[in-house]
C-alpha positions, 0 to 999 in steps of 0.5 A: 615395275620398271627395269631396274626395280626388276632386276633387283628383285631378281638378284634378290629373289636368287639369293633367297632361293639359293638360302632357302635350297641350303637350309632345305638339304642341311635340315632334310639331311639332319631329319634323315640322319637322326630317325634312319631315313634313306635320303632318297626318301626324305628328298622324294617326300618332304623334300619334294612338297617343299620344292612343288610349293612355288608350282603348287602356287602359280597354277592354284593361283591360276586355276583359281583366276580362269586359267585353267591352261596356264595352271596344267602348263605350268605343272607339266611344264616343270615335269619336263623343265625337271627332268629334261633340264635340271636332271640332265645338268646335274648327270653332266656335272656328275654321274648319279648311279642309282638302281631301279630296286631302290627307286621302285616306288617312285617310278610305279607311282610316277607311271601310275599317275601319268597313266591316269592322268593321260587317260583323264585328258583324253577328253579334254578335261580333267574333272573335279572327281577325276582330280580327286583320284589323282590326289588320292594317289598322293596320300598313297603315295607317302604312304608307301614310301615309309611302309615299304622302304627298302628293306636291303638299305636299312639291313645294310646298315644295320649289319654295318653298325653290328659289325663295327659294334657300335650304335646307331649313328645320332647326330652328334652334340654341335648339330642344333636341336630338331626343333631349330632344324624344323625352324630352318626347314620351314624358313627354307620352304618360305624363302623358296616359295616367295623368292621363286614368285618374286622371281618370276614376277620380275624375270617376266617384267625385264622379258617384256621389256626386251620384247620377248613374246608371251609364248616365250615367257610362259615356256621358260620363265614360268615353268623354269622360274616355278621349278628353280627351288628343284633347280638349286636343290638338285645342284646343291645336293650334288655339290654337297655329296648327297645324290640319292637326295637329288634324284629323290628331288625331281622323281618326287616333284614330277610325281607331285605336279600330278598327284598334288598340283594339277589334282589339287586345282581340278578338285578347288575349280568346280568345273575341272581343268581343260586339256586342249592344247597342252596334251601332246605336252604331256607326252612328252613329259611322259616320254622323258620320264621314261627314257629315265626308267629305261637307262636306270634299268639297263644300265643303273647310271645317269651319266653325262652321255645320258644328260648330253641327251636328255639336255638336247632333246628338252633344247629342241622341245624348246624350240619347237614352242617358240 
């Protein structure tokens, strides 16, 4: 593939993703608004597995080939890439107020499965039974979210409808029908996922050209170029008055890179995941999910000083891989 033909497949690919974000949101708000669903639950769940896809099929792909180290860096590195970059990027271009009440159930499963997983790498490995445990916790997980929704949420709207007399809200006769909108979340999902891979391919390509060493490439192409659908979708929801759809976004990929990425891989490898080298990786990814815990709890704002922060402390993360 030579520059040019990259370069072009990268703006292509961009453009695919971009389309593919839009219809994700416009469709995951339509789901949302026609069966009462919280947003913040939409975009933690079907939401976030349409986003992980792109992650999901690099470190499968990777497992698969014998490159164990490739497939948990890549999904570890989106957690920090997620948090430390894409949340802090959307908190400086706007405030995210959001309280630890109703992100409860994120953050225990989170913690839960990089408790697990931390103590799963200790011995250098991830086992294929071990991965099955993790995996076990998606499917919990999901579970949770629809049985123990917050309940203050869905009264609150339930006395505001009472109050004002009339039905629940239903979208309204020019939305398109729910099968079109699944056609079009499935369509997003798909353009998500072959973009970000074409765009990887091609990013990679035009960096090898410029010389650019291989530790570089992995450390920013592969885990940024995997975690752009969450990129763009984050940005979007933002943009487009839909926050709680946001932040649902990441918490929910950074849970599933564990639970349904690297659990998925050690289940399919037959002989686990090694965890040499990434494992201080992991700390971290685990630290900045939990500078996020903490000013949600102190202070129930994401605001710009807090991704002023968080930006930085991925910068020199960054840099300490080069």
């Amino acid at each position: 593939m030579d520059m040019v033909l990259a370069f072009l497949i990268l703006v292509a690919s961009v453009v695919a993703v971009g389309f593919g974000a839009n219809w994700l949101i416009e469709s995951s708000v339509f789901l949302a608004q026609r069966y009462h669903i919280p947003k913040r639950v939409i975009g933690a769940t079907l939401l976030s597995f349409g986003t992980t896809l792109p992650e999901f099929a690099v470190s499968l792909n990777a497992g698969l080939a014998g490159s164990p180290g490739l497939a948990l860096g890549n999904a570890f590195g989106s957690i920090i890439f997620n948090t430390g970059f894409i949340l802090s990027l959307v908190c400086m271009l706007t405030p995210i107020h959001a309280s630890f009440r109703n992100l409860r159930h994120q953050f225990i499963f989170l913690g839960l499965a990089m408790l697990a997983v931390l103590a799963f790498a200790k011995n250098d490995m991830i086992a294929p039974m071990e991965g099955g445990a993790l995996l076990s916790l998606t499917i919990a997980y999901c579970w949770m979210l629809y049985r123990k929704t917050d309940a203050e949420e869905f009264s609150d709207q339930a006395g505001s409808h009472s109050t004002s007399g009339e039905k629940a809200p239903r979208p309204d006769g020019n939305q398109r029908a729910l099968g079109v909108q699944a056609l079009f979340f499935l369509l997003g999902i798909a353009l998500v996922g072959f973009g970000s891979k074409f765009m990887v391919s091609s990013a990679t390509t035009i960096a090898r050209g410029f010389g650019v060493s291989e530790t570089i490439i992995g450390l920013t192409i592969v885990a940024a170029g995997t975690s752009m659908p969450e990129l763009v979708t984050s940005v979007m929801s933002v943009l487009k008055g839909h926050r709680d759809l946001s932040l649902g976004n990441i918490l929910g990929a950074n849970i599933l890179n564990i639970t349904w990425v690297t659990a998925f891989v050690a289940v399919t490898s037959g002989t686990g995941l090694t965890t040499q080298g990434i494992f201080r990786d992991m700390l971290v990814a685990g630290a900045i999910n939990l500078y996020t815990l903490i000013i949600i709890l102190f202070y129930r704002r994401l605001g710009w000083v807090y991704g002023a922060v968080g930006m930085a402390g991925y910068i020199i993360y960054a840099a300490s891989k080069v």
